[in-house]
N, C-alpha and C positions, 0 to 999 in steps of 0.2 A: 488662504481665502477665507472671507470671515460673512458673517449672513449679511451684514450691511453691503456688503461689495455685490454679494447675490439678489439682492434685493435690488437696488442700485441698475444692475442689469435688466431685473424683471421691468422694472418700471419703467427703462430706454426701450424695449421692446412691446410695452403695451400695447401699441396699434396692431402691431404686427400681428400679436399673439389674438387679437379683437376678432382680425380679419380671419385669420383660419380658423378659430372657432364657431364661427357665423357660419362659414363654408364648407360645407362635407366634403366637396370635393380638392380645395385647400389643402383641406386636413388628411385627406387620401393621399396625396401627393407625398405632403410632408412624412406620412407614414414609411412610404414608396421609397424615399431618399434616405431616409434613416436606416430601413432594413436593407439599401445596397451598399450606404456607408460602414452598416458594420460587418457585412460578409465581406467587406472588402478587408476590413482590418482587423477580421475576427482573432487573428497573432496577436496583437498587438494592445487588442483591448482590456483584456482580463475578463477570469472567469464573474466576478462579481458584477463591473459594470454589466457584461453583455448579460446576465442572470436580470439585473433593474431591468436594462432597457428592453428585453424580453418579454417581460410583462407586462411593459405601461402598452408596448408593441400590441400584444393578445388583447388587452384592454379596448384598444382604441380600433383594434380590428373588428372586435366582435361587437362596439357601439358600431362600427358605422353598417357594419350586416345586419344592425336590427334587432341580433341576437340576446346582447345586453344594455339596455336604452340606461337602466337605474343609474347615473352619471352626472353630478353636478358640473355646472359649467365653469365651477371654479376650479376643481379637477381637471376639467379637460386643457384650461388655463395653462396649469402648472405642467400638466403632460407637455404642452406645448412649446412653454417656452426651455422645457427640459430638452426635445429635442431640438428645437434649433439651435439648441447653448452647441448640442451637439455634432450638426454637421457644418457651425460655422465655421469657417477658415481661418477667423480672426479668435484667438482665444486668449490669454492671458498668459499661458504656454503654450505655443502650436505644437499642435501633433505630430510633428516630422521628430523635433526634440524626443525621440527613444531615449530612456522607458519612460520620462516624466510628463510627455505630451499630452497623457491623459488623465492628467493629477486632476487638473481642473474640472474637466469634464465629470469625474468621478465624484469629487466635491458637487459639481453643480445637481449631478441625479440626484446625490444619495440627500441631498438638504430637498429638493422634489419630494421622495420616496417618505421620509420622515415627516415633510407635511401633509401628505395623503396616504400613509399606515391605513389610516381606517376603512377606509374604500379598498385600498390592492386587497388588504383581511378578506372583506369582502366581494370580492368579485374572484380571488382565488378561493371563496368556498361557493361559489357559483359554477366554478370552474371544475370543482371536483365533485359536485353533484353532481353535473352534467356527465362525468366519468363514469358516477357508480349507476345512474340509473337503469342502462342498459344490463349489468350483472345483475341487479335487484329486481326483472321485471316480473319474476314470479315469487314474488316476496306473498306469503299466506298469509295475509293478516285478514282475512273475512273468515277463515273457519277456527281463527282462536278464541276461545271462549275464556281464557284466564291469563293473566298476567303477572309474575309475580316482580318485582320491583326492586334489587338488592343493593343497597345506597353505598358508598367508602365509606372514608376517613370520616367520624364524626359525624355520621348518619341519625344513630338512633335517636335525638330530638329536634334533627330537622325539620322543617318546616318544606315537604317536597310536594307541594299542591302546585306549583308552575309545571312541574316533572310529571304529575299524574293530570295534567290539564294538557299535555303534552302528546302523552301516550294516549289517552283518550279520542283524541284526530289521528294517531296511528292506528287503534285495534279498536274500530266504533265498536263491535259486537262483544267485548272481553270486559270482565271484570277485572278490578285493578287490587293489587295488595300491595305495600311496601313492607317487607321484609326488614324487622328490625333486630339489632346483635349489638354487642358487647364492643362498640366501634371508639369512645369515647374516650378514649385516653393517650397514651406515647405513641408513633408509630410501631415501636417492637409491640406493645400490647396490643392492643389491633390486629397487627399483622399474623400475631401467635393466636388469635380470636381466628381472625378465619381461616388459620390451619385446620385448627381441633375441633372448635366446639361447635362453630357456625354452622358449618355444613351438614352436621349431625340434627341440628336445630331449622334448617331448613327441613332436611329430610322429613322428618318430624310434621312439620306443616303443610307440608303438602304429599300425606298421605289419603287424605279424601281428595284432589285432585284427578282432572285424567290427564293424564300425561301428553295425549295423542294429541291435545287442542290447547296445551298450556305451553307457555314463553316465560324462560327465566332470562330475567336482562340484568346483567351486572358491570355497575362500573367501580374504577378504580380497585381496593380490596374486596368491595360486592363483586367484580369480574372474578377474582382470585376464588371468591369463594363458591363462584358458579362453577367455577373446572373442576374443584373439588368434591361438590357436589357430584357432577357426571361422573366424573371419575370412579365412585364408588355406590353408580347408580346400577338396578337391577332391571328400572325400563328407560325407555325412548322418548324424550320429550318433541313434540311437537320444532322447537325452533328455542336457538339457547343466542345471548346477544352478547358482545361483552364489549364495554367501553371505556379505551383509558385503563387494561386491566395490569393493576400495580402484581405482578405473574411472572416471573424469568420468562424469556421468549423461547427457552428452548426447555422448559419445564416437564419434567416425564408424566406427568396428568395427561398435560395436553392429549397422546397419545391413544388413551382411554376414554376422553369427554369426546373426543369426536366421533363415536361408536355410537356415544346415546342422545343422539339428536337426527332425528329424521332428514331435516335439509342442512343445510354446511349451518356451523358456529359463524357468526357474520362477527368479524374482529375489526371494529372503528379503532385505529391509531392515531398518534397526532404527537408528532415532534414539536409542535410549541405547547404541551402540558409542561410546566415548568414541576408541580409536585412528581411529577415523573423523572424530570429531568434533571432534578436537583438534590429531592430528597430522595427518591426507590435507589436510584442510582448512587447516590452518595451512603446509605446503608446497605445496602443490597451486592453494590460493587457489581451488579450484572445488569443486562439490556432489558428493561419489561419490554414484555409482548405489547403495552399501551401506548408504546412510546414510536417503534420502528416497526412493528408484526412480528412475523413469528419470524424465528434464525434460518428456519429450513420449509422446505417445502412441504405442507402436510393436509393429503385429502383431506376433506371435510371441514376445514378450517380455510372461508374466507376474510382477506386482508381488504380491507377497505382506509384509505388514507384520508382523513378529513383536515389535517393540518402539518404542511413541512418545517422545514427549519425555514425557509425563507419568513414564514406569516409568526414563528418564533422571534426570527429579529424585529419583525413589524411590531411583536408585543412585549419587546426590552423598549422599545421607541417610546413606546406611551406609556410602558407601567417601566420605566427606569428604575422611578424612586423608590417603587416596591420592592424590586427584587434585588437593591445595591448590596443590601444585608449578605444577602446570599453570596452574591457575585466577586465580592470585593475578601469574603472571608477566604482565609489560607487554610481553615481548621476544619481537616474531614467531619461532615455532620454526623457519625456515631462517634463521637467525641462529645460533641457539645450537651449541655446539661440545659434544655430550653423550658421555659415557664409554657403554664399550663396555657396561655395567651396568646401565646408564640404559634403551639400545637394549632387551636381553636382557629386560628387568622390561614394555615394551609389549609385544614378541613375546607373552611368558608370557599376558599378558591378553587378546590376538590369539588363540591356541590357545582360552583358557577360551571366550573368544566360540565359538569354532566347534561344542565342544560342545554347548552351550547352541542353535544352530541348528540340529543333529543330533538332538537331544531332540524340539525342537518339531516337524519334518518327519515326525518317528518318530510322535508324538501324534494326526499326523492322517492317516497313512497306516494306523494300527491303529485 
């Protein structure tokens, strides 16, 4: 099946797809038929489709509860005419034809799902807000008075004033530092930075600090080097944050940073960090903690998920062309010999991730 043939379809269905979008109650219905069509054939369907149909499912559940109104109507279009591709009887292969009944139908979501990536992104981080707020409701951020700020990859001449305009609507009462280190070059150098010296060079700066009302928040290798930090601290910080931290997930620090932090390590993970998923992973050859959480179950360290693998393939959808480099190579990345250019362009996508963690912490702390 080719997009002209899906197109072709959309456009025989126009009125149809007019009328239930006009109509809430239509569009209930249509809901109502899809969720019995596929418990009916939930064998049969596969885990991927009924995973799509799941969630356009959730989507159109919670517009019509009210809950999530932010919905263009050319999205609810494309929802719609996804599902009726789906419970029609008539399909280009019927569904009786086991296992191939459902080629089409899968073809017809997944070219859906690939036109509206940007929306499902978003409303499954609507989704997992509304998860974490309840674990975060005694989140302390009125009696912090200081913030320290500890960047990745390619920090020290960033430009993090979107990051510290950020934190500023999370901690009104706190002063803000960014914390700068030796981040600027190969991953192994980096990474050997905030083994040894970084942490030492924190320590360092925040010895006129009080620790009782101070927040160290570290992403990517800044998360690495917050553990390290605690790890080999003498007191109790206030509250430690770590986002995206490029850290083994089963790291023996860990063990010891959760000792010196008054309320839990709040640990943001997210299966679609691709520097995580491509590069920690393909040097490292282990799980970061920023990628999945921690390996095991460990008091004082919470797991917060702000992105799965699903909203990963939503972002090979729209960023294909960026990450073909990656994807298409056979040659493990500590092999490869990359210009200083190459480095520069993950940092840059390093920093975007971070805002985008600062967004959503922000989401559910207001």
């Amino acid at each position: 099946m080719f997009d002209k043939d899906i197109e072709k379809q959309l456009e025989d269905k126009a009125n149809e797809i007019g009328e239930v979008v006009r109509s809430e109650s239509k569009l209930q219905s249509l809901l109502n038929q899809v969720t019995v069509y596929l418990t009916s054939n939930s064998s049969r369907v596969g885990a991927g489709l009924s995973k799509s149909l799941g969630t356009l499912s959730r989507l159109v559940h919670a517009y019509l509860g009210g809950r999530y109104r932010d919905v263009p109507k050319s999205t609810l279009s494309l929802i719609a005419f996804g599902f009726l591709y789906f419970i029609s009887p008539i399909d280009l292969i019927p569904d009786a034809l086991i296992p191939f009944g459902f080629v089409d139908d899968a073809f017809v979501l997944g070219w859906v799902v690939k036109r509206i990536s940007g929306e499902l992104t978003k409303f499954r981080t609507w989704e997992r807000v509304e998860d974490c707020r309840t674990a975060l409701q005694d989140f302390p951020r009125d009696e912090i008075r200081q913030v320290f700020l500890v960047g990745g990859w390619f920090s020290k001449t960033a430009d993090f004033t979107p990051h510290i305009e950020e934190l500023k609507q999370i901690y009104p009462q706190a002063t803000l530092e960014h914390f700068q280190w030796e981040s600027n070059g190969s991953w192994e150098d980096a990474r050997n930075q905030a083994d040894q010296n970084a942490p030492q060079q924190l320590r360092s700066l925040l010895q006129s600090a009080n620790p009782q009302s101070t927040v160290l928040l570290g992403h990517s290798l800044g998360g690495r080097i917050v553990v390290r930090f605690l790890a080999q601290s003498e007191h109790s910080m206030a509250q430690a944050i770590l986002m995206g931290a490029a850290i083994d997930s089963d790291d023996a620090d860990l063990s010891d940073a959760v000792l010196r932090v008054r309320h839990d390590i709040l640990n943001f993970h997210n299966e679609a960090d691709g520097v995580l998923r491509y590069l920690y992973q393909g040097y490292q050859k282990k799980e970061p903690l920023g990628l999945s959480g921690s390996a095991k179950d460990l008091p004082g360290l919470a797991n917060f998920k702000v992105a799965g693998t699903e909203e990963h393939i939503y972002g090979l959808l729209e960023n294909a062309a960026q990450l073909q480099t990656i994807l298409r190579s056979r040659i493990p990345l500590d092999k490869l010999q990359w210009g200083a250019g190459i480095w520069e362009t993950f940092g840059n996508w390093n920093k975007h991730h971070f805002l985008e963690y600062l967004r959503f912490l922000r989401e559910i702390v207001e």
